[in-house]
N, C-alpha and C positions, 0 to 999 in steps of 0.2 A: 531423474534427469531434469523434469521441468523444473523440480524447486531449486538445483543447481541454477541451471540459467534464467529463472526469475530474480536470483541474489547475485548473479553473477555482477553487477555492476557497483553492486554497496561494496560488494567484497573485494572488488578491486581498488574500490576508492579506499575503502581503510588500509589495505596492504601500502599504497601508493602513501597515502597519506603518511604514514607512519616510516614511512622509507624517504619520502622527499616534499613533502608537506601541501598546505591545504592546494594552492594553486595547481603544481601538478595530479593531486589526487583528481581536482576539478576537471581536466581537461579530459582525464582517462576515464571517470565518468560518462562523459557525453560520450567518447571515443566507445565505453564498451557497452554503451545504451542503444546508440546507432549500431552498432555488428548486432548486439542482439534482436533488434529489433530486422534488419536484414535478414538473419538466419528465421526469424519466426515466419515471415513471410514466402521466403525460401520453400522450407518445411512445409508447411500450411496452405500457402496461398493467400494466405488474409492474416491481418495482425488485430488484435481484442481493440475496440474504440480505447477503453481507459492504457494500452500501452500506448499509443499514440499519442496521447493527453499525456502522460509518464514523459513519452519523447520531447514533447512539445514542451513541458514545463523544465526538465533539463538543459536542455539546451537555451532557452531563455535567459534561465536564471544562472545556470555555469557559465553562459557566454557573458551576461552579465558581470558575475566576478571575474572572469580573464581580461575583458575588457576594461573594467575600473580599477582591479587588486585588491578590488574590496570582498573580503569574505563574508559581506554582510548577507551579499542575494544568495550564495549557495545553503545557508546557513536557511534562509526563509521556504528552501523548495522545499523541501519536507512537509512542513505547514501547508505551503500552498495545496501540493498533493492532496493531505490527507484532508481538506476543507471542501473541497472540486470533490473529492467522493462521497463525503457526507452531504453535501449539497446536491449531487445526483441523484443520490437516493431519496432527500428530501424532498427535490422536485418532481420525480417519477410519480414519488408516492401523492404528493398533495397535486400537484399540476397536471401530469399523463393518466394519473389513477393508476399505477402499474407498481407493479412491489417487485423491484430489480433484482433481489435477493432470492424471491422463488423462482423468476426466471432466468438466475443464473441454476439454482441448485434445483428446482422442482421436478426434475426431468429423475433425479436421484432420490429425493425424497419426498414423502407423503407427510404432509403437516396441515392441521388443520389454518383456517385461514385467521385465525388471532394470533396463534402462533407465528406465522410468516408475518404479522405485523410487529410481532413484540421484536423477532430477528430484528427486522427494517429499522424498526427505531436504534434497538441496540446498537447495531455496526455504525449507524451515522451516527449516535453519540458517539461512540468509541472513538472515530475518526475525529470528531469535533473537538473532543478531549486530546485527541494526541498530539493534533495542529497544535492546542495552547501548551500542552508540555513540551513539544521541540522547540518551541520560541521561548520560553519560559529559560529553558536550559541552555538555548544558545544564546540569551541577555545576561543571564545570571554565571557562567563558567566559564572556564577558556575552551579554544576551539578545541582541543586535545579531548577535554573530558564531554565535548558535546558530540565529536566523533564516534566516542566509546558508545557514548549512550545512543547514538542511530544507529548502531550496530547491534549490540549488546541491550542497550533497555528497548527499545521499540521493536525489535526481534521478538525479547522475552515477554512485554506485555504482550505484544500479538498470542503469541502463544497460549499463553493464561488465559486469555481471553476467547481464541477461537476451542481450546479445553473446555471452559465455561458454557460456551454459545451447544457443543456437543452434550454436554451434561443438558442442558435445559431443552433440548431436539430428543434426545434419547425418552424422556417423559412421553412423548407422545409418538413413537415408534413399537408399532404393533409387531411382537413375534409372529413368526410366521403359522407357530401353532393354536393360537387363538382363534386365525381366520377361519382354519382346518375343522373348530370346532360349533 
């Protein structure tokens, strides 16, 4: 159910998109990033900082494109996102001294602590890379096949990716019968 209403708002934009094009998928974005983000709060009582920042950069940059008609600013939120995360993490780690990455997942797993550095690096490259492939593709394609690919390839790299990040965690995940012994 959360990874439903975590996508809940790409997947509306693409249905929308695809049904009546970039400008209204824009707006049903914002429209279904604000319910969800209501409903998380609802639920919870509290919403994670980076949805907030999520919030805050949609509706910016979609208000942005409703406001001009230019698809250029919705086209850059993705980028923006994904640079704000790797930048978090970057400055956690050199400026807080804090590796955001263990203390999202640390509570779940035991990893040594170069380990939990090599994660930190990894995902903010990964995010720094995918800022310059969303801009890359939405200079280089039409909006149609940049749609696809924010749905379709930055889905599927995510994927391969967070497969990847479990492969190289699994190395250092003691069986439970080791301890025993």
């Amino acid at each position: 159910m959360k990874l439903l209403l975590d996508f809940f708002p790409i997947i509306l934009f693409f249905v929308t998109f695809k049904t009546w094009g970039i400008m209204a998928a824009t707006a049903v974005a914002i429209a279904a990033t604000v319910l969800q983000i209501g409903y998380m709060w609802r639920k919870n009582g509290f919403v994670e900082p980076m949805q907030w920042v999520s919030l805050g950069v949609i509706v910016v940059f979609g208000g942005a494109t409703l406001l001009t008609q230019d698809e250029t600013f919705i086209k850059w939120k993705p980028t923006v996102l994904y640079w704000l995360m790797a930048s978090a993490l970057w400055l956690g780690h050199y400026v807080f001294k804090r590796n955001f990455i263990e203390k999202l997942m640390g509570a779940q797993v035991s990893l040594p602590a170069h380990a939990w550095g090599v994660l930190l690096h990894s995902w903010a490259c990964f995010f720094a890379v995918m800022g310059c492939l969303n801009i890359w593709v939405a200079n280089h394609f039409d909006t149609d096949t940049w749609v696809s690919f924010k749905l379709f390839g930055g889905l599927g790299l995510m994927l391969v990716f967070v497969v990847a990040q479990g492969i190289y965690m699994s190395r250092f995940i003691k069986d439970k019968s080791e301890d025993s012994v």
